[in-house]
Structure formats: C-alpha cells, structure tokens
C-alpha positions as CSV (number, residue, x, y, z in Angstrom):
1,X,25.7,-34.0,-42.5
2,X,27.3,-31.0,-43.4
3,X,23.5,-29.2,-44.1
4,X,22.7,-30.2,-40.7
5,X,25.0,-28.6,-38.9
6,X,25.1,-25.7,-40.8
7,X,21.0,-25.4,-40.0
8,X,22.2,-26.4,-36.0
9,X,25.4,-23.4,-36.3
10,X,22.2,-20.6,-37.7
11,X,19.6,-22.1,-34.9
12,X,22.1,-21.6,-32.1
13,X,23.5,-18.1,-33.4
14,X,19.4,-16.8,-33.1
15,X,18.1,-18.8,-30.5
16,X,18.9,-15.8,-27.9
17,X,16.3,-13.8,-29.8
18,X,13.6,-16.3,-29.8
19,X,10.7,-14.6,-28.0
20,X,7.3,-16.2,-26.7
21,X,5.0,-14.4,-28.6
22,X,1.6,-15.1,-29.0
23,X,0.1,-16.3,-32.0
24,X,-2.4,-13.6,-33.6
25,X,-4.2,-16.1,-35.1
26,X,-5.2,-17.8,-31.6
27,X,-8.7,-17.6,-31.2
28,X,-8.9,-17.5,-26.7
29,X,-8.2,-14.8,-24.3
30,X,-5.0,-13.9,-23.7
31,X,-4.6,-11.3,-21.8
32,X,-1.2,-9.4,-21.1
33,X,0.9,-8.7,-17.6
34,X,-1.4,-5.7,-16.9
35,X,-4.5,-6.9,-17.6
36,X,-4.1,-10.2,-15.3
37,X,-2.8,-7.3,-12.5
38,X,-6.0,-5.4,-12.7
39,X,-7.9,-8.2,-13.2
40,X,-6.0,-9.4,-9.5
41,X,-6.9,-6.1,-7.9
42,X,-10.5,-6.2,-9.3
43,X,-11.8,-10.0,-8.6
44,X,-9.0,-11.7,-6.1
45,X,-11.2,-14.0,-4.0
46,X,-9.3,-13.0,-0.9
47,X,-10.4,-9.1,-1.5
48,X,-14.1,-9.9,-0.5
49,X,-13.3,-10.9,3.3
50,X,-11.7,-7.8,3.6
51,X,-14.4,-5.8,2.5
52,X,-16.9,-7.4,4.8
53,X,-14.8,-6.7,7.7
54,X,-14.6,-3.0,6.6
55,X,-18.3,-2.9,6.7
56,X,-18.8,-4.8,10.1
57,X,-15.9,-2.1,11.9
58,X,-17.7,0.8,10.0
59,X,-20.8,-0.4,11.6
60,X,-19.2,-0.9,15.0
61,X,-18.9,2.9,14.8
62,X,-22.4,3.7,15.5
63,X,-22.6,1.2,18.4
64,X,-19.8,2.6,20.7
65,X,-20.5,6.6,20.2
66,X,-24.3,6.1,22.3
67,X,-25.1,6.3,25.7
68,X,-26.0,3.1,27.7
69,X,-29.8,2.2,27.5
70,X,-31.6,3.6,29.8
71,X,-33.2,1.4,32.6
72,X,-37.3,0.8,34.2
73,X,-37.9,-0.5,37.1
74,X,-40.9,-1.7,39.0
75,X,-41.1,-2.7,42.4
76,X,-43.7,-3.6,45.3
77,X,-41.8,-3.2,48.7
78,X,-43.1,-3.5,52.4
79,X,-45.8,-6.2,51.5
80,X,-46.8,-8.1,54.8
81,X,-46.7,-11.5,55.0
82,X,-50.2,-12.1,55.4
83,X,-51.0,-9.7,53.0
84,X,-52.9,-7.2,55.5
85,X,-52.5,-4.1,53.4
86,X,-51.3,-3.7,49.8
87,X,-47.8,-2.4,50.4
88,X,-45.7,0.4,48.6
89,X,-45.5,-0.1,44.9
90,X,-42.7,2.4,43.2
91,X,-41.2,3.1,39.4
92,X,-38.3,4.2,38.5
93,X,-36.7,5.3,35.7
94,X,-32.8,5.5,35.5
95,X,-30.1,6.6,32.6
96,X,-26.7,6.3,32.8
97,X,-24.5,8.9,31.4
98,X,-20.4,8.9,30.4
99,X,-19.6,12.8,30.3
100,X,-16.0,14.6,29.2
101,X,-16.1,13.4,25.7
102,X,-15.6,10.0,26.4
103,X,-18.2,8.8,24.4
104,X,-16.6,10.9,21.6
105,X,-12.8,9.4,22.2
106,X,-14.3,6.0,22.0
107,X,-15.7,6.7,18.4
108,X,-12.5,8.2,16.7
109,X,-11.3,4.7,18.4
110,X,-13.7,3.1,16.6
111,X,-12.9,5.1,13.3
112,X,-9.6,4.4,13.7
113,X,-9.6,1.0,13.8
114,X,-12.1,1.1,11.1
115,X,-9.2,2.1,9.0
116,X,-7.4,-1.0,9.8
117,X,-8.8,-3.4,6.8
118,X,-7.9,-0.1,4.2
119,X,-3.9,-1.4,5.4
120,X,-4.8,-5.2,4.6
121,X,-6.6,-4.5,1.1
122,X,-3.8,-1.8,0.2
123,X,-1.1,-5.1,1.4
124,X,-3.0,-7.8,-0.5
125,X,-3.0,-5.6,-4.0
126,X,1.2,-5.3,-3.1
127,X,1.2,-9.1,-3.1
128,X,-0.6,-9.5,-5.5
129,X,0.9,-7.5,-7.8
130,X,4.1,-9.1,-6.9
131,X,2.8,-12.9,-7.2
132,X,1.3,-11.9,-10.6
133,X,4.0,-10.7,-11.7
134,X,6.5,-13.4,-10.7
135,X,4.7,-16.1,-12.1
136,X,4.3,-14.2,-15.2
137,X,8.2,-13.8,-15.6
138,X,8.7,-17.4,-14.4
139,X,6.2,-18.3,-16.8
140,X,8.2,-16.4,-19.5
141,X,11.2,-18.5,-18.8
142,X,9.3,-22.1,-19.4
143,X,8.5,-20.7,-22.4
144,X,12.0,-19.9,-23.7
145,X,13.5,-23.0,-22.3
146,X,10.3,-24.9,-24.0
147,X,11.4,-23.1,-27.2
148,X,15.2,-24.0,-26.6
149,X,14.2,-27.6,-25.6
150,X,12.3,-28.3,-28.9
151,X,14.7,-27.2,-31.1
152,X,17.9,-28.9,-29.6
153,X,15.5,-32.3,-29.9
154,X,14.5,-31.6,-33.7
155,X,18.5,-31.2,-34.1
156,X,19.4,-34.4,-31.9
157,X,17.1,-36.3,-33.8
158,X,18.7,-35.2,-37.0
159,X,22.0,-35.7,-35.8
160,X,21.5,-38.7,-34.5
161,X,19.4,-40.3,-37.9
162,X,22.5,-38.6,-39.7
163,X,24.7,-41.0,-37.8
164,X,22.9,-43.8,-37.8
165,X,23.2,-43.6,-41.8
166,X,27.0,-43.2,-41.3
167,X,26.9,-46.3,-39.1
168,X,24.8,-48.3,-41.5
169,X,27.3,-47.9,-44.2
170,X,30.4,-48.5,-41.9
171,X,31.6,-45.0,-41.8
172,X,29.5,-44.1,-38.4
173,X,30.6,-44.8,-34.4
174,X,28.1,-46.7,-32.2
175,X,29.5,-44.6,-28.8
176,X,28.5,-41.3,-30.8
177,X,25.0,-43.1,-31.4
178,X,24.2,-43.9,-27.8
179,X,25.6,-40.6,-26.5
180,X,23.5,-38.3,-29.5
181,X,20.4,-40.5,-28.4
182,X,21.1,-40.3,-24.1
183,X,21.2,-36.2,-25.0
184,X,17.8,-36.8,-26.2
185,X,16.1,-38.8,-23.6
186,X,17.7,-36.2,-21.2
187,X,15.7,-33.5,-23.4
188,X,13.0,-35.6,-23.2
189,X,12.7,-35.7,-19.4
190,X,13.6,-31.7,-19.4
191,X,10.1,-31.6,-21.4
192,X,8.0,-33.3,-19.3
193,X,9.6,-31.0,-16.1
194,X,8.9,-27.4,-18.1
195,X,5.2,-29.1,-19.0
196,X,4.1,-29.6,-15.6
197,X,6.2,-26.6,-14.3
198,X,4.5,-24.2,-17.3
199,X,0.9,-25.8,-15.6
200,X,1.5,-24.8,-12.0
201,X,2.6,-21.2,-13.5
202,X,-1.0,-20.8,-15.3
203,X,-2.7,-22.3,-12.3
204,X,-1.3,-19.6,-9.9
205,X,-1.8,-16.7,-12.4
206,X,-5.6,-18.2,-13.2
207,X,-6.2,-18.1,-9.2
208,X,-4.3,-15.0,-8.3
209,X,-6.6,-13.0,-11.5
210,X,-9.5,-15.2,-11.0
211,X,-9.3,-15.4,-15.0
212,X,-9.8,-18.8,-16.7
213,X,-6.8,-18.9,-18.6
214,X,-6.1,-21.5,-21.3
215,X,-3.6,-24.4,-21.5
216,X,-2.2,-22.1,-24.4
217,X,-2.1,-19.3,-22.8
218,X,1.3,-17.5,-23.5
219,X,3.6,-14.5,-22.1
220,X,4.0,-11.8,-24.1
221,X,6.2,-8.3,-24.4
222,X,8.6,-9.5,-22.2
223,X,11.6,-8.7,-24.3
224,X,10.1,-5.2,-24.8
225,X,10.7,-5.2,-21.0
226,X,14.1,-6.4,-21.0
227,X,15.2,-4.0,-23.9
228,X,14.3,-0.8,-22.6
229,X,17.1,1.4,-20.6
230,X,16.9,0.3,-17.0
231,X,15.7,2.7,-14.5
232,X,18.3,4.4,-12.6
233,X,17.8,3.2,-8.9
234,X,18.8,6.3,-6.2
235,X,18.7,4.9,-3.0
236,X,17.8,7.9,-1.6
237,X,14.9,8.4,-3.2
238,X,13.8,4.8,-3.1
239,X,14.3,5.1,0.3
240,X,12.4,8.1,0.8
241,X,9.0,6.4,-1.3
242,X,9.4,3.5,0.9
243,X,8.8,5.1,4.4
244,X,5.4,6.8,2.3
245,X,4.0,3.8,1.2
246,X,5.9,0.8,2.6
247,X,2.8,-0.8,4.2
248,X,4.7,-2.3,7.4
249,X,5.0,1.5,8.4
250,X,1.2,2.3,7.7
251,X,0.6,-0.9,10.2
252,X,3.2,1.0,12.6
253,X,1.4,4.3,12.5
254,X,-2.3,2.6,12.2
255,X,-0.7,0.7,15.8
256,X,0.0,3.9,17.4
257,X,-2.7,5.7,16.6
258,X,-5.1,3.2,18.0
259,X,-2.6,3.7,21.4
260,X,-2.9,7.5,21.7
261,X,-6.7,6.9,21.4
262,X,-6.8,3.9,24.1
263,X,-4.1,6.2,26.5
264,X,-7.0,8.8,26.2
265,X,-9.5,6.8,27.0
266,X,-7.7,5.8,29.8
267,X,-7.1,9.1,31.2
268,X,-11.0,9.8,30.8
269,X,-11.5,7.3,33.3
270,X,-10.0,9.2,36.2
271,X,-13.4,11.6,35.3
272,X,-16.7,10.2,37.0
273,X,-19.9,9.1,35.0
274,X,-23.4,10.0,36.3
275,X,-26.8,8.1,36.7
276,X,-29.5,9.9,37.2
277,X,-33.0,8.2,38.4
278,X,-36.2,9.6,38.7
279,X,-39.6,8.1,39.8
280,X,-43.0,7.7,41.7
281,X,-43.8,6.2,44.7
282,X,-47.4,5.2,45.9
283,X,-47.5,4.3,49.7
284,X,-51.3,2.2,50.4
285,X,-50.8,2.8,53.8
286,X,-51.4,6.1,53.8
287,X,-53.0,6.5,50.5
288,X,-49.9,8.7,49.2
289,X,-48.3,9.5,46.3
290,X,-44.5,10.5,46.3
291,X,-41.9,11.5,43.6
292,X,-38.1,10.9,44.0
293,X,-35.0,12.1,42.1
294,X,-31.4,10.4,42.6
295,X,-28.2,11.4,41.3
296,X,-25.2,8.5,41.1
297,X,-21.6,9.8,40.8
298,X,-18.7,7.4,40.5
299,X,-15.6,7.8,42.4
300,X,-12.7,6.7,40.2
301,X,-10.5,8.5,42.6
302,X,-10.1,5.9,45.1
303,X,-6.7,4.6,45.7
304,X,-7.1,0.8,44.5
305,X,-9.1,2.5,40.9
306,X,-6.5,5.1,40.2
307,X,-3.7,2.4,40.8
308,X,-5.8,0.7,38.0
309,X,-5.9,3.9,36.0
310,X,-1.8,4.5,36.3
311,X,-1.6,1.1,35.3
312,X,-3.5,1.6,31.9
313,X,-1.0,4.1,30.9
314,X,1.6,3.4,32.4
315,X,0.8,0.2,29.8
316,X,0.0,2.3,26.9
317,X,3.1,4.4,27.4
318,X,5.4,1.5,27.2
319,X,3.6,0.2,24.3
320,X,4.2,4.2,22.8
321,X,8.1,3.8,23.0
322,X,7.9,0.1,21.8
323,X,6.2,1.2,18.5
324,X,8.9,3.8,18.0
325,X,11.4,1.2,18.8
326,X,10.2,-0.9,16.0
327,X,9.8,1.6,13.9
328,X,13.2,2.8,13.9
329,X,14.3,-0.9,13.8
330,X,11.9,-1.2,10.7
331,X,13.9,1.4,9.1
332,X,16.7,0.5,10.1
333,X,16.4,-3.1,8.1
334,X,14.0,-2.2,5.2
335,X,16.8,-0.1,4.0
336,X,19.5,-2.5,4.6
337,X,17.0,-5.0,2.6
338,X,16.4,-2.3,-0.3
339,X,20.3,-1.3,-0.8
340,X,20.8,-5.1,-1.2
341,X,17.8,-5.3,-3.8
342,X,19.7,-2.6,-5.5
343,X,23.2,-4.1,-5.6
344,X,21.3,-7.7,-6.1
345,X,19.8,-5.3,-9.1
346,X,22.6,-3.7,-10.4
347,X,24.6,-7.0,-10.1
348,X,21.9,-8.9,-12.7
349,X,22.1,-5.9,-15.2
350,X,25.9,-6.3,-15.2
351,X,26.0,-10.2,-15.8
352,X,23.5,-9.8,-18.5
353,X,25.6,-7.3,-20.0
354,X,28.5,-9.7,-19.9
355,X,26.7,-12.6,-20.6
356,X,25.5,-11.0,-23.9
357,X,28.4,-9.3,-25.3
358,X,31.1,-11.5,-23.9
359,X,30.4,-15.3,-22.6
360,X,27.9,-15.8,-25.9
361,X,29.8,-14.4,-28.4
362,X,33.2,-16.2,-27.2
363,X,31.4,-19.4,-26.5
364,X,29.8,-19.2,-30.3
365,X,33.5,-18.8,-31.8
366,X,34.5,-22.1,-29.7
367,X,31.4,-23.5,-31.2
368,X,32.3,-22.3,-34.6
369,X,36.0,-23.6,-34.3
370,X,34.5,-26.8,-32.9
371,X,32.4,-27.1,-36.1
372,X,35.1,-26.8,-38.7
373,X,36.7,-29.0,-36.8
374,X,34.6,-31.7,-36.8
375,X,34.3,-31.1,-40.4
376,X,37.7,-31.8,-41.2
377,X,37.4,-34.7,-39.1
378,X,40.0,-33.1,-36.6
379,X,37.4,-33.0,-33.6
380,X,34.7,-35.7,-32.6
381,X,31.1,-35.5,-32.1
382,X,31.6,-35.8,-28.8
383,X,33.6,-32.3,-28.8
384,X,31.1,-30.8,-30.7
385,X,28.3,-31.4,-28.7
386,X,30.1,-30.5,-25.5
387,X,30.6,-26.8,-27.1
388,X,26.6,-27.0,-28.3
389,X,25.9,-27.8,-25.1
390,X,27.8,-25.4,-23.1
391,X,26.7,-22.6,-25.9
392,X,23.2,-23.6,-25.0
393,X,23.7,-23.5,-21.0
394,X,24.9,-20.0,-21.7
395,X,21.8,-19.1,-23.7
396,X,20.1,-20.1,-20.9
397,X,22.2,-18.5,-17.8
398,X,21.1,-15.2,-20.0
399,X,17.1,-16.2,-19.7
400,X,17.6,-17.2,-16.0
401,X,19.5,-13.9,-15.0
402,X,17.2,-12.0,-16.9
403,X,13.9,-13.4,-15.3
404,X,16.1,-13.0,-11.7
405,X,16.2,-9.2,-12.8
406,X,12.6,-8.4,-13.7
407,X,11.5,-10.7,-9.8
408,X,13.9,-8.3,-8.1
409,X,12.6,-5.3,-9.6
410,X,9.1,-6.5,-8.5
411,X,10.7,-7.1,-5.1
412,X,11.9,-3.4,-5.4
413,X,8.1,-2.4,-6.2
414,X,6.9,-4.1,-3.3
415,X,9.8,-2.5,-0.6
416,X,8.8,1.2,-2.1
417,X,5.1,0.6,-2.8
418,X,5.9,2.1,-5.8
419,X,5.7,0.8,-9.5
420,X,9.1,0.6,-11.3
421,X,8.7,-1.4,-14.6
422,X,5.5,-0.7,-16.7
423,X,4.9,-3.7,-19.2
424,X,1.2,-4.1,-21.4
C-alpha cells in the first residue's frame, strides 16, 4: 500500500507538466497549429463562393461602362386601305447617348462594389483563423484531461485492488471500497465525455482545414506557447491596429464609398442624355427619296424630376451621416470590447501565476500531510482522496485558465486583425 501511494504522491507532483505530444514514431499526418491555418486559408470550402462572386462583379464592370445599343427601325406609313399606291416606307437608325461622365461614375461604382467580396474573403480568413485556432486549444485541453483521466483510473484501480486485499484479510473497510470504486465509474463516465468531445474538436479542425485528419491526430507545442513571456498588450496601440484592419470598419468605408459614388450618380442626373436618329425616307407617291436627322434631349429639369433628383440625395446624404454615426459608435464599442479582452487577458495571466506558484504548491503540502497521515493511520482514505481530488481539480483549473488565455488572445487577433501569438 505504501508503494502505491508513493507512485500516486510522484504522479500527482508531475502531472502539471504532462504535455500532449505527439508520438515520433506515428506513421499519419499530423500537421501542427500553423499548418491546419494555412491549410484553412488555402482550401476552406466556403472561400470558393466568394471567389466566383468576385469574378461575376469584375465582369459586371464591363457591362455598365457602355452606351445603350443602338436602335433600327423600319416602317411603311400612309398605306391605303385598298392598297391604291405603295405608301411611304422609311429607316431609321437611332443611338442613345449618357454624356457628363456618367457612364464613367457608373463604372468606378461598379469597381467599387467589385471590391466588396476582397472584405468577405479577408473576414472569412479572420474566422477562420480564429475557429482553427480555438478548436486546436480546446482540443489541447481534452488531451490533458485525457492524460489526467487515465492516470487517476490506473491509480483508483490500484487503490481500490490494494483495499480489497486489506478487506479480504479483515484489515480493509467495505465504505472505503464502494467509495474508491464510485471515483472510478465517475472517471469512467468523464472518459466517454472527453472521447466524444476530443471527436467533435478533430471534426471542426478536419472541416475548417479541409485536411483528413486521423482519430490520432494530436496537439502539439502548446506548452512552448504557454511558456514563452506574454506579449505586452498597450491599448493604444492595439487600438490603433484595430481601426487599420478591423474588418467591420473596411465594411464601413467599402459602405460609404459605394454612397459618394451613388450621390454622384445622382447629381448626374440633373444633366440631360441625348438620342440622336438619322435615316431615309422613300415617298412612292411622288417617287422621292428623303433623308432626316433628329436630335432627342431630355429635360430632367422639370419640377416633378428634380423633386425626384433632391430626393436621391437628400437620401444619400442621410445615409452619409448615418455611416459616420455608426462608425463612431463602432469605435466607440470595439474599444470598450478590446480593453475588456485585455483586462479579461491580463486577469488569466494573473490566476495562472497564482494557480502555479501558490494554490498547487499549498494544495500538494495538504496532500503530502494528508499522506503521512493516512500512513500513520491518523487520517482515512476518505481524507486522502478528498485532498487528491481537490489537488487534481487544481491541476486542472490551471489547464482550463490556460486554454481561456490562448482563446482570448485569438479573440484579441481577430479585434486588431493582427496576429499576436505565433505557434508551429
């Protein structure tokens, strides 16, 4: 009894630098957090959609920059009823024209919009990046609570055969049999939870890569991660990065844009377009040929079109003050919602620094005390296992916190648009 729980006292004092390596004898892919990122940005099934739509606004471009098509007409006019002469047969030949560079505002219109699906590819990668890399961290945590799970059921089931000799030979309690064996089932059903849990995690990073991951796929240089000096978070500057490359304010600018193009266009149409018809005229009356020139003006000055016109931008004006509403409301909240990424940050990095040189260490010493206890036969089992226990949940909390850390750093990444962690 006393070798077992000197091998449970030297699993528990190491089990907080058990890492999930993997194996460099496995023979599959496994590829690390950067490769399944670039593999996301490469080959992410939702990436092709938004390059067709590119293509089909870039050829848009070509189609609103043209004049209308021109127009022939033939006609036979005056034609008696009884058909007593042959009429007046006439063609003409017309071709409307839209002059003072409206033509040209309607294609940087055109172009601009055609920038739009640039914004959605360039939000997908941030979410992706993101997703990736949350599912990898989560992932990372099944794997050290797998790890923790497996070896508090190989010491269970030693503790719990050690007892059962005791009992056997009269020494032994049945209450500390059926409690060291209901610890078990309970790791038992833990199992079966991080097993499906660890298959959702490989699913999501399998889809979001478009990789085909194995069931043994593994996390790896995490703790690499998690040992390396934190980067020092200035609020200023983070703040400054995210109005560059925070991608709700490209959709804000993209929006506005488009409006100062469509207020133009509006304002063009107080200008008149032009159709201008030419043709020839045969008259079988009189045997005569005739040619005839027309000129069409529009007049967009009349009172019930300009009220139209004032109407357009008085429209696009509204919508001008409405996107610098939002974008100073944008602003306004994005930076609330990055400070508190930083405190939530900050906050993680200080519990893990406690957790790690305060909580574990005391809760090891209660551990200890409980073990020499239980020794001397001053404590129970039951004590002992309480202090294993909560020695365990602490191991844990430090896992948990350290995961929360790396997801709110990613968080960070996506509020700046700018990468903060590096990991291979």
């Amino acid at each position: 009894m006393k070798l077992i729980l000197f091998i449970l006292l030297n699993i528990i004092l190491y089990t907080g630098n058990i890492s999930a390596q993997q194996d460099s004898s496995g023979n599959y892919y496994n590829p690390g957090l950067n490769d399944l990122v670039n593999s996301a940005l490469n080959s992410n099934s939702k990436l092709l959609p938004i390059e067709y739509e590119k293509k089909i606004l870039s050829a848009n471009i070509s189609s609103v920059n043209k004049q209308s098509s021109p127009m022939l007409q033939f006609m036979v006019d005056l034609l008696p009823v009884d058909f007593s002469n042959a009429g007046e047969y006439s063609v003409t030949y017309s071709q409307p024209l839209k002059l003072f560079g409206k033509l040209d505002e309607q294609e940087r219109l055109a172009r601009i919009k055609s920038g739009k699906p640039l914004l959605e590819k360039r939000e997908l990668e941030i979410e992706l990046v993101r997703s990736v890399k949350e599912n990898y961290f989560m992932l990372s945590l099944n794997e050290k609570l797998s790890e923790f799970n497996k070896e508090f059921q190989k010491i269970m089931k030693s503790i719990s055969s050690s007892i059962e000799i005791q009992y056997s030979t009269g020494k032994g309690n049945q209450y500390e049999i059926l409690k060291s064996n209901n610890e078990l089932q309970k790791l038992l059903l833990e199992e079966i939870d991080l097993r499906n849990i660890r298959k959702i995690f490989i699913n999501n990073l399998s889809t979001l890569s478009n990789e085909q991951l194995s069931e043994n796929f593994k996390t790896k240089n995490i703790d690499i991660l998690l040992k390396i000096d934190p980067p020092v978070l200035d609020s200023a500057v983070l703040i400054k990065d995210m109005n560059s490359n925070n991608i709700e304010f490209q959709y804000l600018e993209q929006l506005n844009k488009e409006n100062i193009s469509e207020k133009n266009i509006a304002e063009l149409e107080r200008k008149p377009d032009l159709e201008l018809m030419s043709g020839y005229k045969y008259m079988s009356d009189s045997k005569e040929n005739f040619l005839l020139f027309s000129v069409l003006i529009d007049l967009p000055f009349m009172p019930w079109n300009s009220k139209r016109i004032d109407a357009m931008l008085t429209e696009k004006l509204l919508m001008e003050k409405k996107i610098s509403a939002e974008y100073r409301s944008l602003e306004t909240n994005l930076g609330n919602e990055l400070r508190n990424n930083i405190v939530k940050i900050n906050s993680s990095l200080e519990k893990i620094n406690y957790i790690r040189s305060i909580l574990i260490p005391q809760t090891e010493q209660v551990f200890k005390s409980s073990l020499i206890s239980y020794e001397t036969s001053s404590a129970g089992f039951i004590d002992l296992l309480d202090t294993y226990r909560e020695l365990r949940e602490n191991n844990q909390m430090l896992f948990k916190e350290e995961i929360e850390y790396l997801i709110s750093v990613s968080e960070l990444e996506k509020l700046t648009g700018k990468q903060i962690l590096t990991i291979n």
